[in-house]
C-alpha positions as CSV (number, residue, x, y, z in Angstrom):
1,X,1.3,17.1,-12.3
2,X,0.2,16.6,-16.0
3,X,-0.8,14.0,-17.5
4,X,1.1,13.4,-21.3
5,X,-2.1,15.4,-23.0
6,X,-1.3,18.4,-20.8
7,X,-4.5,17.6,-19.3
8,X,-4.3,18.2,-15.3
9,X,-4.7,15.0,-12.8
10,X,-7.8,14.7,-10.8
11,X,-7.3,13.5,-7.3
12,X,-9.6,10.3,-5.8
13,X,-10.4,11.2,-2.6
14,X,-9.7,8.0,-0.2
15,X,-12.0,7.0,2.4
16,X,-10.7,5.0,5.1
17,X,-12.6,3.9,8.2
18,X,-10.7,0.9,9.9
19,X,-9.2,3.2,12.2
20,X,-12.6,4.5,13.8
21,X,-14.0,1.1,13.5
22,X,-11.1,-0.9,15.6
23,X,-9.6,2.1,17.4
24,X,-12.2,4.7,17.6
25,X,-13.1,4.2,21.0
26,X,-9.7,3.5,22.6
27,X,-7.4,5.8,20.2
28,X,-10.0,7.9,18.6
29,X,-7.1,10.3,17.7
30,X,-5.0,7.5,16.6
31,X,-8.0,6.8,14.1
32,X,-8.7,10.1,13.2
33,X,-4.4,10.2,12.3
34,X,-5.2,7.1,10.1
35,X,-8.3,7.8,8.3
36,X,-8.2,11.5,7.8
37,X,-4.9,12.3,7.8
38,X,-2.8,9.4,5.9
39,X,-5.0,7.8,3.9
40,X,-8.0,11.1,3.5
41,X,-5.1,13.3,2.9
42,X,-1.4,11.3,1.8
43,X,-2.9,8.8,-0.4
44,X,-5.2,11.1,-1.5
45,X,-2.3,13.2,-3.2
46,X,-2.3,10.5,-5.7
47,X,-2.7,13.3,-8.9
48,X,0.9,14.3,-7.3
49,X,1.8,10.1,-6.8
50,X,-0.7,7.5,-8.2
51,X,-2.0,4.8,-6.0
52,X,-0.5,2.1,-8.0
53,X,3.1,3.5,-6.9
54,X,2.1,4.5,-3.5
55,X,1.2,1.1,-3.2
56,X,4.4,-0.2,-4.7
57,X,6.3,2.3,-2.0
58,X,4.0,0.8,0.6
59,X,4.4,-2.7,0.1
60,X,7.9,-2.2,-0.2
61,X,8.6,-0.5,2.5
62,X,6.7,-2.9,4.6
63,X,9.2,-5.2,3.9
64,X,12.1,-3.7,4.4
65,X,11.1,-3.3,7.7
66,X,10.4,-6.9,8.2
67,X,6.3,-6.0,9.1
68,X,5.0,-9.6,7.3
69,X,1.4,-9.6,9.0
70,X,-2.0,-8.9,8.3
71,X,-1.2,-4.8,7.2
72,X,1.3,-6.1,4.9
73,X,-1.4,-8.5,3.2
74,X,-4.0,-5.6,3.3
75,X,-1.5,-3.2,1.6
76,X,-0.8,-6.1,-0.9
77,X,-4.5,-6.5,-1.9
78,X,-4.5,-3.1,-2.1
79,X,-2.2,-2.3,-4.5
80,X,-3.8,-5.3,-6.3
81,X,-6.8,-3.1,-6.4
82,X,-4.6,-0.5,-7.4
83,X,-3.1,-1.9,-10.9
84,X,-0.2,-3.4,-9.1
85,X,0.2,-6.9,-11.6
86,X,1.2,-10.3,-10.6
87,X,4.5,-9.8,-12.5
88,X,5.3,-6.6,-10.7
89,X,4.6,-7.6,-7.4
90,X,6.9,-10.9,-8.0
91,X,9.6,-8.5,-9.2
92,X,9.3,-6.2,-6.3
93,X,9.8,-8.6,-4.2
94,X,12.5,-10.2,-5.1
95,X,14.6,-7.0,-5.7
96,X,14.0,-6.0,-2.0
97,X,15.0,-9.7,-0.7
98,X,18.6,-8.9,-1.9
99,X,18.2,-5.2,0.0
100,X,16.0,-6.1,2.7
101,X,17.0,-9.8,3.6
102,X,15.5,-13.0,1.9
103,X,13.6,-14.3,5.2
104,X,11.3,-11.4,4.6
105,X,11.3,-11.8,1.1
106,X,9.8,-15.9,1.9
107,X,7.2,-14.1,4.1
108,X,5.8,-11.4,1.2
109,X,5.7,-14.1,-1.2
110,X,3.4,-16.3,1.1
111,X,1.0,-13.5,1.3
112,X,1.3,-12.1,-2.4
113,X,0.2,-16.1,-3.8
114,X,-3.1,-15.7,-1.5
115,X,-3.7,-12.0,-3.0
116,X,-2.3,-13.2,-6.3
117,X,-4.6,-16.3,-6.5
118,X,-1.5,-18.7,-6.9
């Protein structure tokens, strides 16, 4: 994909080791799947997809599927990290409460404030 100066993208390579370090002993392949395959391969595409709207596909799909614990908070402060605004994130959320249901809606939010600093 180009950027708007014809100017090719240039993949970040993600580096991900929380699946060696609480699997790797009793799901090593599990791990491996996790760190070298969807975040050292997937979310390294992000010259194809940037990480800001990975993240925002992420997050929301999280959601959808009513997953409110500590990945969805982890994938939160990470699209933080990955240019994901305050505003956005507020916005995201409460378009998917009227696709995805409002109790998990409540349950985002809690977790977005922490991230958010509110």
């Amino acid at each position: 994909m180009n950027t708007t100066d014809n100017q090719p993208k240039k993949a970040v390579k993600i580096v991900q080791t929380a699946g060696r370090q609480q699997l790797g002993n009793f799901a090593p392949d599990f791990a491996r799947y996790n760190d070298d395959i969807l975040f050292g391969e997937v979310w390294s595409k992000n010259d194809v997809l940037s990480l800001h709207d990975r993240s925002i596909v992420t997050v929301s799909a999280l959601i959808a599927q009513g997953i409110t614990d500590s990945s969805l908070k982890y994938h939160i402060q990470t699209a933080k990290k990955n240019g994901v605004t305050k505003e956005e994130m507020a916005e995201i959320i409460t378009q998917l409460a009227f696709y995805s249901g409002w109790p998990k809606a409540w349950a985002a939010f809690g977790y977005a404030k922490d991230v958010y600093g509110e």
